[in-house]
C-alpha positions as CSV (number, residue, x, y, z in Angstrom):
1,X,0.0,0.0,0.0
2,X,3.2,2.4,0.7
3,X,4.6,1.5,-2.0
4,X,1.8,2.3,-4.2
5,X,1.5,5.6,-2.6
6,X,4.6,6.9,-3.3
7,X,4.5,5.8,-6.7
8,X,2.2,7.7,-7.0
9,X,3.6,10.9,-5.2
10,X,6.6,10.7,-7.8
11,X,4.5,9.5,-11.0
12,X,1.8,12.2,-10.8
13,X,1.8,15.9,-10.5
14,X,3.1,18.2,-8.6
15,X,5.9,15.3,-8.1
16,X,7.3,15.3,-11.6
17,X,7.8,19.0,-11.1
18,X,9.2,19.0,-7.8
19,X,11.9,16.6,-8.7
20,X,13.2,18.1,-11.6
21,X,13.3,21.5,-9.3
22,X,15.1,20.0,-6.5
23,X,17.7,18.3,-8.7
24,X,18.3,21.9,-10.6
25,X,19.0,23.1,-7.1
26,X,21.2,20.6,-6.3
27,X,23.3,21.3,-9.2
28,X,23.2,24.2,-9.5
29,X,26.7,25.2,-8.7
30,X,28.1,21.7,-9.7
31,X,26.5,21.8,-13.2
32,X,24.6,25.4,-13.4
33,X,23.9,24.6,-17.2
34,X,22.0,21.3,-16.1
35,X,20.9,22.8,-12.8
36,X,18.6,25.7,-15.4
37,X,17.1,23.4,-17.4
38,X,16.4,21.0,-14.8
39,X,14.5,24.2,-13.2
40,X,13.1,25.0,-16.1
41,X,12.1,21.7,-17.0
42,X,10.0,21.5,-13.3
43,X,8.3,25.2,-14.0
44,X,7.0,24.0,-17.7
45,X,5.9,20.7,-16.0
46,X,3.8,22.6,-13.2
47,X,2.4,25.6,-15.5
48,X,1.3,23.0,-17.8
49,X,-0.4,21.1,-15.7
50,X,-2.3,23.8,-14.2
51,X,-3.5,24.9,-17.3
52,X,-7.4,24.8,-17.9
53,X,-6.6,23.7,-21.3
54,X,-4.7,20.7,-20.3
55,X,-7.2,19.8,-17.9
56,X,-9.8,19.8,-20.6
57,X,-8.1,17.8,-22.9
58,X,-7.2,15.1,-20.4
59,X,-11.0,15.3,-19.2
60,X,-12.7,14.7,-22.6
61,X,-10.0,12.2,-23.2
62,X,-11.3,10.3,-20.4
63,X,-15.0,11.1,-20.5
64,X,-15.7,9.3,-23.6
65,X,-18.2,6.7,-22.5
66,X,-21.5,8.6,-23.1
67,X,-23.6,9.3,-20.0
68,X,-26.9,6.6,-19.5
69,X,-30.3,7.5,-20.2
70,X,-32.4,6.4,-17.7
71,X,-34.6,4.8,-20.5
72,X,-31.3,2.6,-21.1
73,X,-31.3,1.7,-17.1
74,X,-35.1,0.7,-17.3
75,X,-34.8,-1.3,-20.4
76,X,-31.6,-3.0,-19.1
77,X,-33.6,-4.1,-15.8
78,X,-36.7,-4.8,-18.0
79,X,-34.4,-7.4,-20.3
80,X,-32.7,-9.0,-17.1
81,X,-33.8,-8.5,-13.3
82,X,-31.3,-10.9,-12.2
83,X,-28.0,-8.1,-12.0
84,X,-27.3,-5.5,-9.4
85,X,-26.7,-1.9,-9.1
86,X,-22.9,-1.5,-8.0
87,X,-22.1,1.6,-6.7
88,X,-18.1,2.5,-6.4
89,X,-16.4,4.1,-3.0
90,X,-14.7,7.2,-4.0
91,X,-13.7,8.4,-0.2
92,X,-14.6,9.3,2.8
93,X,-14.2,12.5,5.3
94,X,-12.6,11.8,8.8
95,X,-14.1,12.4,11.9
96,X,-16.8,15.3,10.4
97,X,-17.6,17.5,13.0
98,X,-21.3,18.5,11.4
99,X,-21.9,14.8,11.9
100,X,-20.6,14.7,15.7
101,X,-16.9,13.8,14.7
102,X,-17.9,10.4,13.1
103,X,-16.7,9.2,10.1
104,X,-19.2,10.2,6.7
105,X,-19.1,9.9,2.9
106,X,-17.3,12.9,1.0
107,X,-18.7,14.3,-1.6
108,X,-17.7,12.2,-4.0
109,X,-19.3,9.5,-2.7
110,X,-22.4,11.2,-1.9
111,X,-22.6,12.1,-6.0
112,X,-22.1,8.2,-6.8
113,X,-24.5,7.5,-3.9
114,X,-27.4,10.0,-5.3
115,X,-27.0,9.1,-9.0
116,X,-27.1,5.0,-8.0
117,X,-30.1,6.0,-6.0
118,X,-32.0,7.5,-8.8
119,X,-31.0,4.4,-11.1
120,X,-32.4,2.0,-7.8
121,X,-35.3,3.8,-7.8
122,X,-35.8,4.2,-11.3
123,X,-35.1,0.3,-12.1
124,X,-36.2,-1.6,-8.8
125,X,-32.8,-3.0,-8.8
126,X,-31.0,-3.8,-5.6
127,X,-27.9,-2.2,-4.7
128,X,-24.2,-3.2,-3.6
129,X,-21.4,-1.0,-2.2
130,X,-17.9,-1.2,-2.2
131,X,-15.2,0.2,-0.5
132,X,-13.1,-0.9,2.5
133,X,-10.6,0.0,5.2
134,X,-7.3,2.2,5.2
135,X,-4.8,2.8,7.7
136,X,-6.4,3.5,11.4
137,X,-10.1,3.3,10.2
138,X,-12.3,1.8,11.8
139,X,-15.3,1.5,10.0
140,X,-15.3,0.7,6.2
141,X,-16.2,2.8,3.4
142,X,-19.0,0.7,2.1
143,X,-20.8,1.0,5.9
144,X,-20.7,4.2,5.6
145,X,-22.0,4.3,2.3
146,X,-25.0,1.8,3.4
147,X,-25.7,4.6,6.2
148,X,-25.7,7.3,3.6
149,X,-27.9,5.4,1.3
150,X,-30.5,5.0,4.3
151,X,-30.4,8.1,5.7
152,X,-30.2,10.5,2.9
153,X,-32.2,8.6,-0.1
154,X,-34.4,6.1,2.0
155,X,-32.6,2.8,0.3
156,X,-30.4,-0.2,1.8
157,X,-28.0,-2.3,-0.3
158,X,-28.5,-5.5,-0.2
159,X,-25.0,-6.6,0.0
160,X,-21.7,-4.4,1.2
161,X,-18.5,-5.4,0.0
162,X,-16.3,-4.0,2.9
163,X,-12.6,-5.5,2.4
164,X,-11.4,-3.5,-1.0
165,X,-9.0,-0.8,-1.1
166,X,-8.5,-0.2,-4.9
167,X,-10.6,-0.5,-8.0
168,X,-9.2,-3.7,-8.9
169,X,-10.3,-5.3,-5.0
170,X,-13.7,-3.5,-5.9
171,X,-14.4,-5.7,-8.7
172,X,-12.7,-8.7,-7.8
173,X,-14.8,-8.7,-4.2
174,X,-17.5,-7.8,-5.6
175,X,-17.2,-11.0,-8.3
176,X,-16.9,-13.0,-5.0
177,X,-19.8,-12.0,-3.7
178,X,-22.6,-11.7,-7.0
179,X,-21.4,-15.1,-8.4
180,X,-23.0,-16.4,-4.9
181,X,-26.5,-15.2,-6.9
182,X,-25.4,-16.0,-10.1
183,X,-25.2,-12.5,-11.2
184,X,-23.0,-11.4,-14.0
185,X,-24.5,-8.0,-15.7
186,X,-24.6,-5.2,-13.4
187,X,-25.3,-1.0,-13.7
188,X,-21.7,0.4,-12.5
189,X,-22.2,3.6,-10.8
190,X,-18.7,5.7,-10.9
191,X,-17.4,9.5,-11.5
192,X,-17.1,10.0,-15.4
193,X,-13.4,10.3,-14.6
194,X,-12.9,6.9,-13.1
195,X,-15.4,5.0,-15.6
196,X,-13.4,4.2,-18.2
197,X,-10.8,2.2,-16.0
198,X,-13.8,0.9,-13.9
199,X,-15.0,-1.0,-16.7
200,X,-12.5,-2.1,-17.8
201,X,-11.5,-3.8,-14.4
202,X,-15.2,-5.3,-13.5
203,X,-15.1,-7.1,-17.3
204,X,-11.6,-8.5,-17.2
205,X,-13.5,-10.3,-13.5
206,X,-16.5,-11.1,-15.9
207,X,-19.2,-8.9,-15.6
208,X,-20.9,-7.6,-18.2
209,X,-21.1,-3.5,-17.2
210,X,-23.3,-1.3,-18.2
211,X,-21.4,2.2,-17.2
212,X,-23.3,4.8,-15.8
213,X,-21.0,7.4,-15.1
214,X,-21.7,10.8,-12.9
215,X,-20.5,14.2,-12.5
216,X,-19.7,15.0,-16.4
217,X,-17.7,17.8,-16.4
218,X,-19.0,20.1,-19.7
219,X,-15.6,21.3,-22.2
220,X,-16.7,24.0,-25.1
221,X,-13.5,23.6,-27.0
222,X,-14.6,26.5,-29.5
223,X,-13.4,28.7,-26.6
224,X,-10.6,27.3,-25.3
225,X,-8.2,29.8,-27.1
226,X,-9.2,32.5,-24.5
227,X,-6.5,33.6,-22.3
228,X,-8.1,32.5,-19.2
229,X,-7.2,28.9,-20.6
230,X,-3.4,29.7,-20.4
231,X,-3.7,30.6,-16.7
232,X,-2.7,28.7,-13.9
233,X,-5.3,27.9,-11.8
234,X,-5.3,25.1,-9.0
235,X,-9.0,23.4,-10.3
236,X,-7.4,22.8,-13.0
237,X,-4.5,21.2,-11.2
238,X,-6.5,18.9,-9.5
239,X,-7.8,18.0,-12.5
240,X,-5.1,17.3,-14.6
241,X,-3.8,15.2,-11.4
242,X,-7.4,13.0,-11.2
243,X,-7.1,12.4,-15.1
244,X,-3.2,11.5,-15.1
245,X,-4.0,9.4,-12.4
246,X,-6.7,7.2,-14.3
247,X,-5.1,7.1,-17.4
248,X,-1.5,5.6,-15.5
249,X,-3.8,3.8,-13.6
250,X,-5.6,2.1,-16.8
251,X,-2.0,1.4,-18.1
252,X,-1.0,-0.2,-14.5
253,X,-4.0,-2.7,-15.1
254,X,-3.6,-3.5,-18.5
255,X,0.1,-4.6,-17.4
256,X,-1.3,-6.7,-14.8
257,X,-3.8,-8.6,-16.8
């Protein structure tokens, strides 16, 4: 799990950046020539990165599974009530104070949670969650997902998955637990960021997935030669990081498989 984590600290940004600086540093009076493009080199990295254009780029590069109709979701059911709703763990916030210091969904749970809620509703299908434990916690991600579901939309899963910590553990726990009721085609409920790798995951472990992907984010390309676009800004930093971070993940799997 460490080691995964700070792979990921050097692979994605602002690591890249911050290498490249502190090396130019370090040589800068042994090799100044080396030590300025090193610099350089980490400045480009960070400015691009931050760049709304990058992020949009890397966005609609990942967003290319069309969003689900909710005619789609009914039919789907309609054709086959034997599959599931399976509703991804994206995180959690620690120790929320509104919610008298325990442990609660963040919000990009909650926007997984509504949109499987609305498919549940709309299809009659039954619901499973999956997400785990990490480090000190005490309580796993899917639990508090079931307590979100029940207290905020009025439904309860019928099965938690509670031991995975990465999307690969969500679908291969989750195949554990659905082949026990023979089910094999399920509605996967992710961000439109993360569905593309999702996908791919749940149908290397067999299911057949019908993506239904949330929280779009809109690109009008037509005006992305505006100056505002070649400004750093820090959403689109987190951006570019969440879209890097599929897209290495998605070649991380495919080298697994």
């Amino acid at each position: 799990m460490y080691l995964r984590l700070l792979l990921k600290t050097i692979a994605l940004p602002p690591g890249p950046g911050l290498i490249l600086i502190a090396f130019g540093l370090f040589l800068l009076k042994r090799s100044p020539r080396i030590a300025k493009l090193c610099l350089f080199g980490g400045f480009i990295f960070l400015w691009v990165c931050s760049l709304p254009l990058v992020a949009s780029l890397l966005s609609s590069w990942n967003q290319q599974i069309p969003a689900l109709t909710i005619e789609q979701a009914i039919t789907q059911a309609q054709n086959n009530p034997n599959q599931a709703i399976v509703i991804l763990g994206g995180g959690r916030n620690h120790e929320a104070p509104e919610y008298a210091g325990e442990d609660t969904v963040n919000k990009g749970t909650l926007l997984r949670l509504r949109y499987g809620a609305y498919l549940a509703q709309s299809t009659q299908l039954p619901i499973l969650v999956t997400g785990g434990l990490w480090g000190t916690d005490t309580i796993s991600e899917a639990e508090l997902m079931r307590n979100a579901l029940e207290q905020s939309f009025g439904l309860s899963p019928k099965w938690l998955e509670t031991k995975s910590r990465t999307t690969w553990e969500n679908a291969q726990f989750t195949q554990e637990i659905l082949s026990k009721e023979n089910i094999t085609d399920i509605i996967l409920v992710t961000e439109a960021s993360h569905i593309k790798r999702a996908t791919e995951v749940f149908e290397y472990f067999g299911f057949t997935v019908l993506p239904a992907a949330t929280g779009y984010k809109t690109h009008k390309f037509d005006k992305l030669l505006r100056l505002i676009d070649w400004i750093p800004s820090a959403v689109a930093f987190y951006e570019v990081y969440v879209n890097l971070h599929e897209l290495y993940g998605r070649a991380w799997y495919r080298l697994q498989q």
